[in-house]
C-alpha positions as CSV (number, residue, x, y, z in Angstrom):
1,X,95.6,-19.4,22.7
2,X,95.3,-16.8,25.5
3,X,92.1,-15.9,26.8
4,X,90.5,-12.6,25.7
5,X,91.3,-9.3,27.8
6,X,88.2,-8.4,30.7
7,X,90.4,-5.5,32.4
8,X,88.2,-3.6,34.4
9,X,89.4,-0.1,32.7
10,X,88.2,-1.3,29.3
11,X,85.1,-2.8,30.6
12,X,84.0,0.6,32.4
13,X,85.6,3.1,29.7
14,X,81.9,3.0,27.9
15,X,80.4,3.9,31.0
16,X,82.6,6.5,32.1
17,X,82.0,8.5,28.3
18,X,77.8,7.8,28.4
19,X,78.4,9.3,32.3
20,X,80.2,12.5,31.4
21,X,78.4,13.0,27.7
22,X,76.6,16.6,28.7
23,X,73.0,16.1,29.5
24,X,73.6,12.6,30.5
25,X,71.9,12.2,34.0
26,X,71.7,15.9,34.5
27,X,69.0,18.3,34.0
28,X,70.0,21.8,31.8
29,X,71.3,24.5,33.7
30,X,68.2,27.0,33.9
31,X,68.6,30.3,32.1
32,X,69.6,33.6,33.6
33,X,66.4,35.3,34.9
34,X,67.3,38.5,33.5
35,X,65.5,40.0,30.6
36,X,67.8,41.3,28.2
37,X,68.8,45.5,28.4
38,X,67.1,46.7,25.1
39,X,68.5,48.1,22.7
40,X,69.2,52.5,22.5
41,X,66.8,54.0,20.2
42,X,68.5,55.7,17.6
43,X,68.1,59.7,17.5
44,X,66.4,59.4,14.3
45,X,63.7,57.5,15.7
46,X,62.8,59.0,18.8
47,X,62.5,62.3,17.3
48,X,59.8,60.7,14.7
49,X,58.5,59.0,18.1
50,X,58.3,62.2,19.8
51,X,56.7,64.2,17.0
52,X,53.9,61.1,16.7
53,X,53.2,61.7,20.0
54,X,52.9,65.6,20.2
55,X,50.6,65.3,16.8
56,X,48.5,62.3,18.7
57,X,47.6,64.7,21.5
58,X,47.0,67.5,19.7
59,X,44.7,65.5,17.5
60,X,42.7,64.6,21.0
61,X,42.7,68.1,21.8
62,X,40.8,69.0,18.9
63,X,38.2,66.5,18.9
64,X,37.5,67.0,22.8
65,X,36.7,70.4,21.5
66,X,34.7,69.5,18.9
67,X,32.5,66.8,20.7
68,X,32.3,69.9,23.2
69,X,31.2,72.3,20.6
70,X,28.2,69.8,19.5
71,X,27.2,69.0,23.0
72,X,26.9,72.8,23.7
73,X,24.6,73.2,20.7
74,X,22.4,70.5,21.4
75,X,22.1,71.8,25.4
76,X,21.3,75.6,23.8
77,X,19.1,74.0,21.2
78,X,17.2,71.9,23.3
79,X,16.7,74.9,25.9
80,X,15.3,76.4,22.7
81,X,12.6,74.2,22.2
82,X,11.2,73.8,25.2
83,X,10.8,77.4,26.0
84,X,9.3,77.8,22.0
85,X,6.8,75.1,22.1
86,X,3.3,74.7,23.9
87,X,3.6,73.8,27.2
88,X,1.9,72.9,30.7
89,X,2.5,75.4,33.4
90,X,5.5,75.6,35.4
91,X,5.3,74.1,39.2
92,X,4.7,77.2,41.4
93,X,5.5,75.5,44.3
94,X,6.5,72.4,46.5
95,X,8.8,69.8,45.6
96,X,8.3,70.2,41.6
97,X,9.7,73.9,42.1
98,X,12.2,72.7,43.9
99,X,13.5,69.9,41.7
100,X,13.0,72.4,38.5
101,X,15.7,74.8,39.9
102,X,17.5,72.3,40.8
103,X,17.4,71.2,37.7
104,X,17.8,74.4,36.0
105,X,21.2,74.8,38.3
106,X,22.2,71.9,37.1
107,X,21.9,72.5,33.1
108,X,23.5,75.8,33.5
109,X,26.5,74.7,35.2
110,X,26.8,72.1,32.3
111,X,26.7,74.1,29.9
112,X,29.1,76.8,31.7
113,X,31.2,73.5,32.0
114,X,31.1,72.5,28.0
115,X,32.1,76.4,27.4
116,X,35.4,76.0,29.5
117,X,36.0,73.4,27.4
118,X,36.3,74.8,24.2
119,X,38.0,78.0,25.4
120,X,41.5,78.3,25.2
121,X,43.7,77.1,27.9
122,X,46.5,79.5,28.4
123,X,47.8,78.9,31.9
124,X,48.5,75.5,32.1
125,X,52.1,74.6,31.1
126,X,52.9,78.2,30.4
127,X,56.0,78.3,31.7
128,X,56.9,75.5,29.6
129,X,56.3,77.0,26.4
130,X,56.9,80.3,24.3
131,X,53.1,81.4,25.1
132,X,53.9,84.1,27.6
133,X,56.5,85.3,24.9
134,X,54.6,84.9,22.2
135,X,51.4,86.9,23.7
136,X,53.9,89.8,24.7
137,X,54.7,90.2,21.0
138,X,58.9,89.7,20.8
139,X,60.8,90.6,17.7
140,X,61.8,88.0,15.4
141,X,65.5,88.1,17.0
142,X,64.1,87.3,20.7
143,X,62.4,84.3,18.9
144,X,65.1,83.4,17.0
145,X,67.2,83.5,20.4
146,X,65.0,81.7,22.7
147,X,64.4,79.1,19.7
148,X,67.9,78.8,19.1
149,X,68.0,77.8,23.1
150,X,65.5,75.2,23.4
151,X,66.4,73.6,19.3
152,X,69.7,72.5,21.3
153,X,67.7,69.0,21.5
154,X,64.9,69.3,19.4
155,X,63.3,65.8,20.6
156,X,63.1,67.0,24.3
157,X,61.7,70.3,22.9
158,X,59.0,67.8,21.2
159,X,58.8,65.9,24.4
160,X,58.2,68.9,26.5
161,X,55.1,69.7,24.0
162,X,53.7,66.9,24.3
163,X,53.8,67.0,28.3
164,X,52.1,70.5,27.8
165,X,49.5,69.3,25.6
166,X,49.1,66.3,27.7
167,X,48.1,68.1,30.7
168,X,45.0,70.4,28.7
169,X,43.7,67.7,27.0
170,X,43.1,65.8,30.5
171,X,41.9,69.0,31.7
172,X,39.5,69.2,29.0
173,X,38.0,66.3,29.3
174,X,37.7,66.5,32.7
175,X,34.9,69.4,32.1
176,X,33.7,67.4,29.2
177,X,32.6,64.3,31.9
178,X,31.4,66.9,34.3
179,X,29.5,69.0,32.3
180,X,28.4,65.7,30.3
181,X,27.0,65.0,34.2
182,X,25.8,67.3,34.8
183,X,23.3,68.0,31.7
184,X,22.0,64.3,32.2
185,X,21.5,65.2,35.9
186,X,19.3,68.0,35.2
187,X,17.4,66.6,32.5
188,X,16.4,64.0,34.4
189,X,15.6,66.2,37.1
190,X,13.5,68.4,35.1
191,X,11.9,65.2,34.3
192,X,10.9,64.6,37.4
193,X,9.4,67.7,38.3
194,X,7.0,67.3,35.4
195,X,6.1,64.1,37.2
196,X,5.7,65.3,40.1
């Protein structure tokens, strides 16, 4: 009876297969650090993207106008009231007077300020849309021309828009804070020079 085979190759053969099984021993090879490019929008969708957007801001637009229109009534109202009423006399002199006109400055400017809101904004971005045109009074062809120009790719056309109607509505509420300011700051003024 022969003795029972111990070559070396046999006896390592497991080894060598547990060594060079993947993950055996070795940690996973990390993942590229690149996010992946996204996907194109289809033209379909970034037109409906485009007119979203131009509707959003326009939608802004009017109800910065509208909390303008309320905030000027109030201002005129409230001027209304305190000039109706009963009422002690007005400083005639000294620091009162002097913080009452300030005051009295102050309320005027915001409401001058809550006017320029709601008034129509026809300078800004007009170069970037059919205003000028349209205000000059063209012909249906000249529309139809300059329409048929800028429809060449109606979603920049929309994009455009909304980049017009981007810049009023910042500008509008930019008078909307200051004139919002500047009411409180002379009310509180007058306040003061009742105090006085």
């Amino acid at each position: 009876m022969s003795a029972p085979d111990r070559s070396p190759d046999r006896a390592s053969a497991p080894a060598a297969d547990r060594a060079s099984a993947p993950g055996a021993g070795h940690a996973p090879a990390p993942a590229s650090g690149r996010a992946p490019a996204p996907a194109p929008v289809p033209p379909g969708e970034m037109r409906f993207m485009a007119e979203r957007l131009l509707g959003t801001v326009r939608e802004d637009i009017g109800r910065a106008d509208t909390k303008a229109a309320i905030l000027l009534s109030g201002a005129l109202a409230f001027l209304a009231v305190v000039f109706s009423g009963d009422r002690a006399p007005l400083p005639t002199a000294g620091t009162g007077l002097a913080l009452l006109l300030a005051a009295g400055a102050l309320w005027t400017a915001g409401v001058l300020m809550l006017v320029s809101v709601v008034l129509p904004r026809t300078r800004i971005g007009a170069d970037r849309t059919f205003l000028r045109e349209l205000t000059a009074g063209p012909s249906a062809t000249e529309l139809r021309e300059q329409l048929g120009a800028s429809g060449a790719d109606a979603t920049d056309w929309l994009l455009e828009q909304a980049g017009v109607h981007g810049l009023v509505l910042a500008a509008k509420y930019r008078w909307l804070r200051l004139g919002v300011s500047a009411l409180a700051l002379g009310a509180l003024l007058a306040l003061f020079s009742e105090l006085w």
